[in-house]
LOFIRO-534001 format. One record per atom (N, C-alpha, C, CB): residue in one letter; y, x, z. Coordinates in steps of 0.02 Angstrom, whole numbers, plus 50000, padded with zeros to 5 digits. Glycine has a CB too. Layout:
<rs>
AYXZ...
</rs>
This chain:
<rs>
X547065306862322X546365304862312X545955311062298X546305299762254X545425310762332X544945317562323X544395315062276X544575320862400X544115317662230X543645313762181X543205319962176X544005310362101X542635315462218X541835321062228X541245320062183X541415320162305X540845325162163X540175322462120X539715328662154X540245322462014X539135327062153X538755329962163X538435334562128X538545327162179X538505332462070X538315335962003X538845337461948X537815331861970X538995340761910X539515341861860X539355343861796X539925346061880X539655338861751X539545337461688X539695344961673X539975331261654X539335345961598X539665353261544X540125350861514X539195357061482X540405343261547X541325343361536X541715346561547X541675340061559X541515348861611X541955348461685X542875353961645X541245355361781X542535358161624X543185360461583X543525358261559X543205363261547X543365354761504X543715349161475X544095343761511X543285346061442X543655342061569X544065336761619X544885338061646X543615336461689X544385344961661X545175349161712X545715350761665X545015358161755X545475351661607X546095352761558X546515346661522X545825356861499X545985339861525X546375335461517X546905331361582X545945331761487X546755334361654X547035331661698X547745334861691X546655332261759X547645344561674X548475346261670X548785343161634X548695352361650X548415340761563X548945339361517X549315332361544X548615338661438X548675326661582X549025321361593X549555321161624X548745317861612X549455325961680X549975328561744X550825330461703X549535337961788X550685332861640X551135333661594X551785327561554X550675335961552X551375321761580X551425316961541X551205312461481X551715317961536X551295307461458X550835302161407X551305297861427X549945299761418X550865292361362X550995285961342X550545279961397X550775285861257X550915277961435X550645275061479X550635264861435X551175277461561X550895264761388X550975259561370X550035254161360X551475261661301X550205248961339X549575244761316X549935240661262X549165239761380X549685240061215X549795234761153X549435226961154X549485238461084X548865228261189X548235221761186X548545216561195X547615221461241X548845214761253X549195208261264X548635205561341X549155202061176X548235212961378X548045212261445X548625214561490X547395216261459X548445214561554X548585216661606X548455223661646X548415212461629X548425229361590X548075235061631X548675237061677X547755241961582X548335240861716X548715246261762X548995252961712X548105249361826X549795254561743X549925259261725X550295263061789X550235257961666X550555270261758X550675276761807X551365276461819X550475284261776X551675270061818X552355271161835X552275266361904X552965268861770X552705265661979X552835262562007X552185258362066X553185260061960X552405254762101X551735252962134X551275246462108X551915251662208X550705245262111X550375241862075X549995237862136X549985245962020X549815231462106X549465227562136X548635224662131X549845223862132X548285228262171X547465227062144X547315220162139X546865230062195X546595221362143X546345213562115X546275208162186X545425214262070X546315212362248X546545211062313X547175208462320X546515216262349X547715208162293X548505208962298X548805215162349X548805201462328X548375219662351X548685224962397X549095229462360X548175229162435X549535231862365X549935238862339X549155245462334X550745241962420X549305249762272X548935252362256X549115260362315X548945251662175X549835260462332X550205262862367X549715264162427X550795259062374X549605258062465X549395257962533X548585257962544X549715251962564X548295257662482X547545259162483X547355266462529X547285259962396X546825266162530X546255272762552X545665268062569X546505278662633X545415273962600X544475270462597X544315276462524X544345257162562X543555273362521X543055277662469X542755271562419X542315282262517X542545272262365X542165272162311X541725273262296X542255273762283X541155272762296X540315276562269X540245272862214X539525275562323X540055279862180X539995279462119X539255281762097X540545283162091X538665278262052X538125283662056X537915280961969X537395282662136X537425282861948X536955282261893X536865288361833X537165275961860X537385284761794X537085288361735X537195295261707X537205285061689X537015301961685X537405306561710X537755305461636X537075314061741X537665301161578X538055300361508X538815297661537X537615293961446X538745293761577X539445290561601X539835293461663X539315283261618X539345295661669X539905299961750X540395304961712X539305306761826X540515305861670X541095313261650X541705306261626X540715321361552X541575301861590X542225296561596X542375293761665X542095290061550X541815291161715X542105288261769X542275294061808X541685283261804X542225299861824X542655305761837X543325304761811X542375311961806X543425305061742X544005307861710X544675301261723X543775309661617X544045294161735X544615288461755X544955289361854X544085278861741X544335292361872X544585293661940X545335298961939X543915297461983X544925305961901X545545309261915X546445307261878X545295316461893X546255301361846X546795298061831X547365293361872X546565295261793X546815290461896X546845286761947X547125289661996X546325284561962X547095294662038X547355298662080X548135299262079X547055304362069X548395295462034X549185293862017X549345289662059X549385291061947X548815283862059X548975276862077X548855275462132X548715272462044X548135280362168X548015277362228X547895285262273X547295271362223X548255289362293X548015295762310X547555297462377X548595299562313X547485290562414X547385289662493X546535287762472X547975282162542X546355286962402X545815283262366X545235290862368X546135279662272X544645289262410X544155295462384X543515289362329X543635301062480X543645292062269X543065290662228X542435297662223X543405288762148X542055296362243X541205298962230X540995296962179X540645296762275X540795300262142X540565300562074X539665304462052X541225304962040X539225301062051X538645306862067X538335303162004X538125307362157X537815308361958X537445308361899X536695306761907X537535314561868X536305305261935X535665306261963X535145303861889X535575300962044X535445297961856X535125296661795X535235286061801X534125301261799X535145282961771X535355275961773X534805273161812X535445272361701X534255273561790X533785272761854X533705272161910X533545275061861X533845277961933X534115279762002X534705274962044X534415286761991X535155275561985X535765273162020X535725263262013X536555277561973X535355262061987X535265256361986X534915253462042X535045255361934X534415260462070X534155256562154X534605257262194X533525259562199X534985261662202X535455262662246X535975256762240X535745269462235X536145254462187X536585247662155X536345242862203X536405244862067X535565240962180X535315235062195X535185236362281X534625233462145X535025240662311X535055240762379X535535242462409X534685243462401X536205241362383X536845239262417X537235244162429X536765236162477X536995251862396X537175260262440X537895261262394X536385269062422X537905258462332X538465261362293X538865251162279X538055267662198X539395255762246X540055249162225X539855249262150X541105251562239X539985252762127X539785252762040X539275257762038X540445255161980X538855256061982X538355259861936X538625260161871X537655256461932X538505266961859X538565268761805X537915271561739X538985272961826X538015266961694X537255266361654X537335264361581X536735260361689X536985268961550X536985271661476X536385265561452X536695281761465X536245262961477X535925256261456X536175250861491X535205256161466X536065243561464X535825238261496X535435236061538X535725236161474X535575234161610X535015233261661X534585231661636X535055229361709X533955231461682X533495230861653X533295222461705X533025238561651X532825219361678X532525212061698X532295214561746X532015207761654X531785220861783X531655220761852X532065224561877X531045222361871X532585225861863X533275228961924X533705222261912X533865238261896X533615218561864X534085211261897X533715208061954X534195204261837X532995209261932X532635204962003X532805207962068X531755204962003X532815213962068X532775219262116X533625216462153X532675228762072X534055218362117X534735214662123X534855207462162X534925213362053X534405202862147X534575196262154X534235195662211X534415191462100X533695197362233X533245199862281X533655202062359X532875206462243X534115207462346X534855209662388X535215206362385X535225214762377X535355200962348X535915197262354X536575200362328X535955195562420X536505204962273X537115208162241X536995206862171X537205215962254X537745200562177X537785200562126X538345205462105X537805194562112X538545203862015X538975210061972X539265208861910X538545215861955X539715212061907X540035211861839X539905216761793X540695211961844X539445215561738X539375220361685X540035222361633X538795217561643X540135228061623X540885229661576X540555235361533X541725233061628X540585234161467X540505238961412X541205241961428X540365235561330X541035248861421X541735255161428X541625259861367X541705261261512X541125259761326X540955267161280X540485265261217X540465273661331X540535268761181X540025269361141X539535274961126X540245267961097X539175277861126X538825284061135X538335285661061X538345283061210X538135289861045X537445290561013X537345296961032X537355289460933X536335297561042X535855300761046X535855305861010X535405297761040X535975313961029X535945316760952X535165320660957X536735323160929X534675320860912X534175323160909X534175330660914X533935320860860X534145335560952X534185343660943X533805347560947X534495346560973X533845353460906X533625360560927X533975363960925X533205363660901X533625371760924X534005376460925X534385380760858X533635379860958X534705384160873X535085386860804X534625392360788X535925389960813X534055394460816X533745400460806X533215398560758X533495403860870X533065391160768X532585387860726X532485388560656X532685382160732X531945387960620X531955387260550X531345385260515X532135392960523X531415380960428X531125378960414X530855371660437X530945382860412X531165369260484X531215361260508X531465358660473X531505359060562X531215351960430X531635347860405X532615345860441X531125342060409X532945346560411X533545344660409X533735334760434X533695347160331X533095332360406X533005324460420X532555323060470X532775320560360X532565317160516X532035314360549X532255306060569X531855319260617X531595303460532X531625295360510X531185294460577X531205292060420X531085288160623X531035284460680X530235284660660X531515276660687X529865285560619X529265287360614X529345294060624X528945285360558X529455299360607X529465305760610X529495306960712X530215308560554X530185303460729X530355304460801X529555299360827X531355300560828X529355295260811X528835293660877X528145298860862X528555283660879X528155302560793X527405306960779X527605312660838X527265311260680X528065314260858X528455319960886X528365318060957X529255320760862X528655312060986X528915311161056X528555304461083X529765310661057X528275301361034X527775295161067X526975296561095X527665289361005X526785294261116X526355295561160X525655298361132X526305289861197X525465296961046X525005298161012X525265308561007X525005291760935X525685310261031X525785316761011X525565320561086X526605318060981X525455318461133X525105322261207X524685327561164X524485316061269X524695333861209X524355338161194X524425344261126X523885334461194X524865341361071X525405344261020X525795349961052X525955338660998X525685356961026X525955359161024X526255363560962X525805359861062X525975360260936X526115366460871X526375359960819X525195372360834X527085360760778X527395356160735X527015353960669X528035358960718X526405357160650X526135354660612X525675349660631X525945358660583X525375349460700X525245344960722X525505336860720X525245347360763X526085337160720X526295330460703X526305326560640X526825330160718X525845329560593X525705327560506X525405322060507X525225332460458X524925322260544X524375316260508X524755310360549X523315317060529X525105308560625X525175303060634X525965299460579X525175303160717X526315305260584X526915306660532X526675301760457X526965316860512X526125305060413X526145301660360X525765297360343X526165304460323X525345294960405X524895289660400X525515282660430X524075291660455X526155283660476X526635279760467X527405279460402X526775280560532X527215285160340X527435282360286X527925289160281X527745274060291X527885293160313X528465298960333X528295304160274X528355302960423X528695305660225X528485309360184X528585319960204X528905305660119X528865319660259X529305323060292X528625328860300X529725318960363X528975336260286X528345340860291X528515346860353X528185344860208X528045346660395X528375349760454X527905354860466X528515345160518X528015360960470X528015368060466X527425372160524X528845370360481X526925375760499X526635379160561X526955382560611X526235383260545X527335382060663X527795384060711X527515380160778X528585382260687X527525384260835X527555384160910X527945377260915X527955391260948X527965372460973X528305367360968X528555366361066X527775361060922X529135365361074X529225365761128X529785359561140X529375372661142X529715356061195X530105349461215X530345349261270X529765343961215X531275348661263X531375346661317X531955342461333X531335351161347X531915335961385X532025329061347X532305326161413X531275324761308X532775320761442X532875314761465X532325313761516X532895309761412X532205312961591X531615309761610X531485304861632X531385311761639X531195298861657X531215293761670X531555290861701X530915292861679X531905292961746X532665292761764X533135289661755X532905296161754X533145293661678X533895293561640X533775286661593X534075301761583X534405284261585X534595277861529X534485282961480X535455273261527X534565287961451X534475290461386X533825290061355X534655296561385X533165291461426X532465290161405X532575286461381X531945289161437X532765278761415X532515272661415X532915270361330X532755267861496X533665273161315X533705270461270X533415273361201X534265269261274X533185281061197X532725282261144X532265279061111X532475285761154X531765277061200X531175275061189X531475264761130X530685275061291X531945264761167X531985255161153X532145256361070X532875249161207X532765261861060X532835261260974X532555265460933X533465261760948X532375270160950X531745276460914X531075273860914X531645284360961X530825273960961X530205273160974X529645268160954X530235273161024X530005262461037X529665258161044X529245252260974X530105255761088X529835249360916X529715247960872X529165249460841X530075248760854X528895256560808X528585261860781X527895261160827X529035269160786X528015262360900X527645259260931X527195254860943X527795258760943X527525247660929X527075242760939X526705239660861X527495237160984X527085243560804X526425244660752X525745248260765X526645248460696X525895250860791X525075257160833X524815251860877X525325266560902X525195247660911X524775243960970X524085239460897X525535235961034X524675235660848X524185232060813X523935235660771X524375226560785X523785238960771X523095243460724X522645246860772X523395250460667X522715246160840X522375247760888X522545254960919X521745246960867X522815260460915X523255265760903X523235266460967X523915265160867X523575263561010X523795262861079X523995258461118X524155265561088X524085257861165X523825251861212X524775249061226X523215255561306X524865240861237X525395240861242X525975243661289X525365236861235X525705247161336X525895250861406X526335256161365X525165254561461X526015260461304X526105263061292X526525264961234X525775263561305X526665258861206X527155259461157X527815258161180X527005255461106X527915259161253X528625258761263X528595266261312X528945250361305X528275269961299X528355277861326X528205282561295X528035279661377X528475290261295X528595296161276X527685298861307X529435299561315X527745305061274X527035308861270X527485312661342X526715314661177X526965312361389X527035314961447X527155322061455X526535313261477X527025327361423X526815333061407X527355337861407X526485332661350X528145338861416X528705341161399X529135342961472X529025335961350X529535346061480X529925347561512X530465343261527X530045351961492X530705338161577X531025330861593X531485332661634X530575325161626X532125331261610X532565332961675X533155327661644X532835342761690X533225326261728X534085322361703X534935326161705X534215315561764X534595333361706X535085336561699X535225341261623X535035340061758X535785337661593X535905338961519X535985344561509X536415336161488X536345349261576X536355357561556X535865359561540X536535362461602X535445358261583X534465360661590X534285359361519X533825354461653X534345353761509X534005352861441X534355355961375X533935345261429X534885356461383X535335360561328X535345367961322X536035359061338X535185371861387X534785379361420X534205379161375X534485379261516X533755376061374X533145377161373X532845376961302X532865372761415X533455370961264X533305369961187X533745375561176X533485362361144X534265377761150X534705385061150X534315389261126X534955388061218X533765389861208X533405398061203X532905397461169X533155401761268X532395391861142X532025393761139X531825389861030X531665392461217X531595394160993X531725394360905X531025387860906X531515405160847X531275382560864X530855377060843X530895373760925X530005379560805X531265372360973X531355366960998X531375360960978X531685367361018X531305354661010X531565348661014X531715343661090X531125345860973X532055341061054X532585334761132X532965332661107X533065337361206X533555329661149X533865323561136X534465323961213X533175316261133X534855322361173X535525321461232X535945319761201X535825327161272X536515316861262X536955310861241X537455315061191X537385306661312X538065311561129X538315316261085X538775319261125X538595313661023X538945317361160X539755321461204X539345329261234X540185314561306X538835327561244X538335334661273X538325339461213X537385332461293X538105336961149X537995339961081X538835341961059X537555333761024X539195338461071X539675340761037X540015346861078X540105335161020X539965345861160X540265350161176X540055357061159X540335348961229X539415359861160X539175364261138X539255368861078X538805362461142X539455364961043X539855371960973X539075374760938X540465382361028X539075378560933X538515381060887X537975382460942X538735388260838X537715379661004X537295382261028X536635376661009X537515383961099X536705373060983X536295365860961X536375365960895X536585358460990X535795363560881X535765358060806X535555353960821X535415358960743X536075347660773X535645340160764X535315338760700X536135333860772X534765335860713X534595335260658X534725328860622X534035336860659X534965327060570X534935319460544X534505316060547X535025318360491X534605309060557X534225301360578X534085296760525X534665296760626X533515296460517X533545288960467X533085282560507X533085290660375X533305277860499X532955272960530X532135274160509X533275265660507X532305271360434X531655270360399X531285278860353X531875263260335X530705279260346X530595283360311X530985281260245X529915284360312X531065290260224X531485288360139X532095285860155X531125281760083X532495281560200X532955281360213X533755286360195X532715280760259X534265282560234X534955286560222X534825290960280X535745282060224X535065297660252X534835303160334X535595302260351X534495314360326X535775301160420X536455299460450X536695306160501X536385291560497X537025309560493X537415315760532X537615312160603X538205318960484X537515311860655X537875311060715X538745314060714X537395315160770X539095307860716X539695309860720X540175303960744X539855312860659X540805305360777X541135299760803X541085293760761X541795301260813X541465295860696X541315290260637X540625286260634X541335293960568X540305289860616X539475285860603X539355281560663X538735291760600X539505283860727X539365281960785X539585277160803X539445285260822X540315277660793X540945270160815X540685264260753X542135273060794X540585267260696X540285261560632X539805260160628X540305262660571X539455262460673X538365261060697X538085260460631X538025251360749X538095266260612X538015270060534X537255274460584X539005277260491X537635277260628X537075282960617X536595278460697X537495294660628X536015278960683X535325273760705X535335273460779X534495276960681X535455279460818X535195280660884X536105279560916X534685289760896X536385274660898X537025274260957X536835266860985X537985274760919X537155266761038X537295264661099X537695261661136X537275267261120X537825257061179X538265255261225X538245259061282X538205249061238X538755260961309X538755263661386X539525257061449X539135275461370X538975257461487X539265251661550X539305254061628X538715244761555X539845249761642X539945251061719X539505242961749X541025251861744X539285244761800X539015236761836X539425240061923X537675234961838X539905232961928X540475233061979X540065226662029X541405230761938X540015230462087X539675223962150X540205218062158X539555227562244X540065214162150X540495208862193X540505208262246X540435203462187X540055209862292X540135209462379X540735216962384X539085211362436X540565221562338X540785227162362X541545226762349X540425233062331X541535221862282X542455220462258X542765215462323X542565214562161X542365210762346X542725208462392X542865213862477X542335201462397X542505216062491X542355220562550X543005226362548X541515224562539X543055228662469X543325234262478X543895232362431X542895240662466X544535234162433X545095232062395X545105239962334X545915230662459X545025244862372X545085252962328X544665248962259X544485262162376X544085246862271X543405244162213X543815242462163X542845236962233X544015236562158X544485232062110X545235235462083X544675224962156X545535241262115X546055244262117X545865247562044X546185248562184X545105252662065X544955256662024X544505255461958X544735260462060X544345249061954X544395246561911X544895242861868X544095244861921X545265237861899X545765236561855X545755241161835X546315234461868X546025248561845X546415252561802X545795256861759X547005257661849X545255258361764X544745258761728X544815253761655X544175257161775X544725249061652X544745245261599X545575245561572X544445237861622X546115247461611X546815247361582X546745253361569X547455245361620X547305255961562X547415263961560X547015269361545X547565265861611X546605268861605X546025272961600X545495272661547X545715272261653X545375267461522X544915266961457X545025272461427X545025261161406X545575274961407X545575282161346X545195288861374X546515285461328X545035287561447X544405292061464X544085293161439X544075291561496X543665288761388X542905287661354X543165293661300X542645278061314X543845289361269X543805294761215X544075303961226X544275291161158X544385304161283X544585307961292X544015314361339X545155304961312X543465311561345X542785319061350X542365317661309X542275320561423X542495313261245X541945315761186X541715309161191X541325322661198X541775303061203X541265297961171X541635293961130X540865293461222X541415287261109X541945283061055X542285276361085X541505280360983X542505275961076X543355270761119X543105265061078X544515273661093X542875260461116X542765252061088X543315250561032X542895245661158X542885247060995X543345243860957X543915238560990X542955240460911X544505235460960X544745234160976X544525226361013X545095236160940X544375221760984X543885215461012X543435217561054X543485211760962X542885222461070X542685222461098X542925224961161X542355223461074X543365229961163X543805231361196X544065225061247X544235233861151X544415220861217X544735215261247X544115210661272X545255211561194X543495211361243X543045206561279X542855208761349X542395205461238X542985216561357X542465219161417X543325217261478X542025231261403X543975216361435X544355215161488X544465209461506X544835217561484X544185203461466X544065197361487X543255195761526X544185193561422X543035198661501X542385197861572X542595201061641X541565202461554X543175205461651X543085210061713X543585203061732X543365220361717X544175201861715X544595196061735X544245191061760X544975193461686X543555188761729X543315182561752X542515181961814X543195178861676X542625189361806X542285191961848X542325192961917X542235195961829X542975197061906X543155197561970X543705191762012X543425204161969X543805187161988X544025180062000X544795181062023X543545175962061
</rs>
């Protein structure tokens, strides 16, 4: 199996180093009491074909938070089905969700929950799908290490004086005072240059900032007249937007009193080239550290679900589809945890393998 992307995670090291070790050997076992696929012997997809006698391709597109696990399940996979080419491409969830809904890819991969007009868009094509939670993720808020004198904390009032739409035209961090403590933020932020660079409309990461940071914070401004409701579900236009996490992790790095936001597996890989700053929901709040723990215990504010959406025309059409999933949800699940995100709990775990079972019929 040849497994292509168009783009490549600041995993990609990590990937290749977890493929020698697998190549090395593991615990191919399951405890749950499912049916996953494992790396011994020939296996039977959700087709009844031998995993043996597969080939054909896979397209894979969306989110670029989830493409470094559905990579890392492909190059696993490559045990089971080697005649199998999976494509794997990052473009942002957005994206890959038109491509979903107009029939171009088999799975999407997306750091959010569809959205109500890409189900229309969907139903519209006549593709229907199986949604499967695979991950858990959180948002880590960053700058740079060169930075200083920034508060150490930032409460969901603090993040929309910063990144909601009442801040256009801000450039300088003291600028963000008056909308800051007229929403309750006691938080004192420093005369310093202010520079942003962030997720763009694209990406599920915008979209999920804006839904648990933001939007909320937001639509208090709509009722005091503040801003219009269009607008309390969007970012201040004004910043540097890319759906590419290197770019944005380049750019906060270099430059002292940055700010942005990227998924934690991005933050963590990085080592000292980032700071996060701590989260509190509420002003005055508990300030919460981004960390697996906080994250898997939805302790710390800005985590997340991350999902695969699997076509059903495409599971019936193509036997590789269903191959590479079964073993996605078996085996392969320890992907998630194995490039930095957090491994479902155990129930939930077993729920996303009882929806793919009843899903895929």
């Amino acid at each position: 199996m040849r497994i292509s992307n168009r783009w490549r995670s600041p995993l990609a090291g990590l990937l290749l180093l977890s493929l020698v070790a697998a190549a090395c050997g593991g615990d191919d076992s399951d405890d749950t009491g499912s049916e996953p696929t494992t790396s011994s012997g020939s296996e039977t997809t959700a087709g009844g074909a031998s995993t043996d006698d597969l080939s054909g391709e896979v397209n894979i597109s969306g989110s670029s938070t989830v493409e470094p696990i559905s990579i890392r399940v492909a190059e696993l996979f490559e045990e089971e089905a080697p005649d199998v080419v999976v494509n794997v491409d990052g473009p942002g969830t957005g994206d890959g969700f038109q491509l979903f809904c107009a029939g171009e890819t088999d799975i999407s991969d997306a750091s959010r929950a569809i959205s109500d007009e890409e189900i229309a868009d969907c139903e519209a094509s006549g593709i229907e799908y199986v949604e499967l939670e695979v991950a858990i993720d959180g948002m880590a808020v960053v700058t740079s290490p060169q930075t200083s004198g920034l508060p150490e904390c930032m409460s969901f009032a603090d993040l929309y004086a910063i990144a909601g739409p009442e801040a256009e035209g801000v450039d300088n961090w003291s600028g963000f005072q008056p909308v800051a403590t007229e929403l309750g933020s006691t938080t004192q932020f420093p005369d310093a240059p202010f520079s942003m660079t962030a997720p763009g409309a694209e990406s599920g990461t915008y979209d999920s900032f804006i839904e648990i940071a933001l939007e909320g914070v937001g639509e208090t401004r709509v009722e005091v007249g503040k801003i219009t409701e269009d607008a309390a579900a969007s970012t201040r236009k004004d910043y540097t937007a890319s759906a590419d996490d290197n770019l944005i992790v380049q750019n906060i790095e270099g430059t002292a009193n940055s700010f942005g936001w990227v998924g934690y597996a991005y933050f963590a890989e990085q080592g000292d080239r980032l700071t996060a700053f701590q989260v509190s929901e509420e002003p005055g709040g508990a300030c919460v550290e981004p960390t697996p723990v906080t994250i898997a215990g939805g302790e710390y504010p800005l985590s997340r679900s991350l999902y695969i959406y699997v076509s059903k025309t495409a599971l019936e059409d193509n036997p590789a589809v269903g191959a590479y999933v079964d073993f996605y949800v078996g085996d392969g699940i320890a992907a998630a945890d194995e490039v930095g995100y957090v491994a479902l709990a155990e129930d939930d775990l077993q729920a996303t393998r009882d929806a793919w079972e009843q899903g895929k019929g």
